[in-house]
C-alpha positions in Angstrom: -59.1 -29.9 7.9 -56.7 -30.8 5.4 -58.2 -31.6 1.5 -58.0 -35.0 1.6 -60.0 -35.1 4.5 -62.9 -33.0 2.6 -62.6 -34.9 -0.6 -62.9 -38.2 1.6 -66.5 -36.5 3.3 -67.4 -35.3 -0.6 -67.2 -39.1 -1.8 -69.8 -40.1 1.8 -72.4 -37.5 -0.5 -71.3 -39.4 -3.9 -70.0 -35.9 -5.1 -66.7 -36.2 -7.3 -63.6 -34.1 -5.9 -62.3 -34.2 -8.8 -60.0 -31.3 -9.4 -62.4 -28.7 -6.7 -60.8 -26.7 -4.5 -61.0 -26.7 -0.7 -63.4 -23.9 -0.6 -65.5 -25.0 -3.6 -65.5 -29.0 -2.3 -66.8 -27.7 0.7 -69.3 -25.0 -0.3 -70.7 -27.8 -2.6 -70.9 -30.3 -0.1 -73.0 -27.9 2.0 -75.3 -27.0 -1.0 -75.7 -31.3 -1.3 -76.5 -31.0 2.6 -78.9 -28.5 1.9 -77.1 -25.4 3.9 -75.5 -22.2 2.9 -73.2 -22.9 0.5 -71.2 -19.5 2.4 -67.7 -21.3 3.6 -65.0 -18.8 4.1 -67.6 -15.8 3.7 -68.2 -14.2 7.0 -66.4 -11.5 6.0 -67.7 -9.9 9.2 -65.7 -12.5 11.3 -69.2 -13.5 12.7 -71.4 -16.3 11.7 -74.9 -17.3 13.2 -74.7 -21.1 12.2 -72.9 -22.4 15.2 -73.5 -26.0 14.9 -71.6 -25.7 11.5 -68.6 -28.6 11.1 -67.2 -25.9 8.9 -66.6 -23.2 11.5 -63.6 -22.9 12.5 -62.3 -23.9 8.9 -64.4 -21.4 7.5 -63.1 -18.5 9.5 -59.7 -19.4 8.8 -59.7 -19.6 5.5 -61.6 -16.2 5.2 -58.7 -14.5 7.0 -56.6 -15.9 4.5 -58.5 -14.4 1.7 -59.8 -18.0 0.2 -62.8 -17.4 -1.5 -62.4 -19.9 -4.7 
């Protein structure tokens, strides 16, 4: 999922975008959901919230090392 399309879900929970990065616009928008705020941590490669719209995001961008 590309920014925009984050920062566009981020404005549905009136939270600001502002200058946030992908990982932080996401792990706050979980936190506002009341979730884990643990995008790109399953440093494991494994994660036990399945029904997460995060997922596969999330285990991308922990391969890449994105953790900011």
């Amino acid at each position: 999922m590309k920014l925009a399309e984050v920062a566009a879900i981020a404005k549905t929970h009136h939270i600001n975008p502002g200058k946030l990065s992908k990982t932080k616009l996401i792990k706050t928008i979980q936190s506002h959901e009341g979730n884990f705020d643990c995008f790109a941590s399953a440093a494991s490669g494994e994660c036990d919230q399945v029904g997460c719209c995060w997922r596969e995001d999330c285990f991308e961008a922990n391969k890449k090392g994105e953790l900011s």
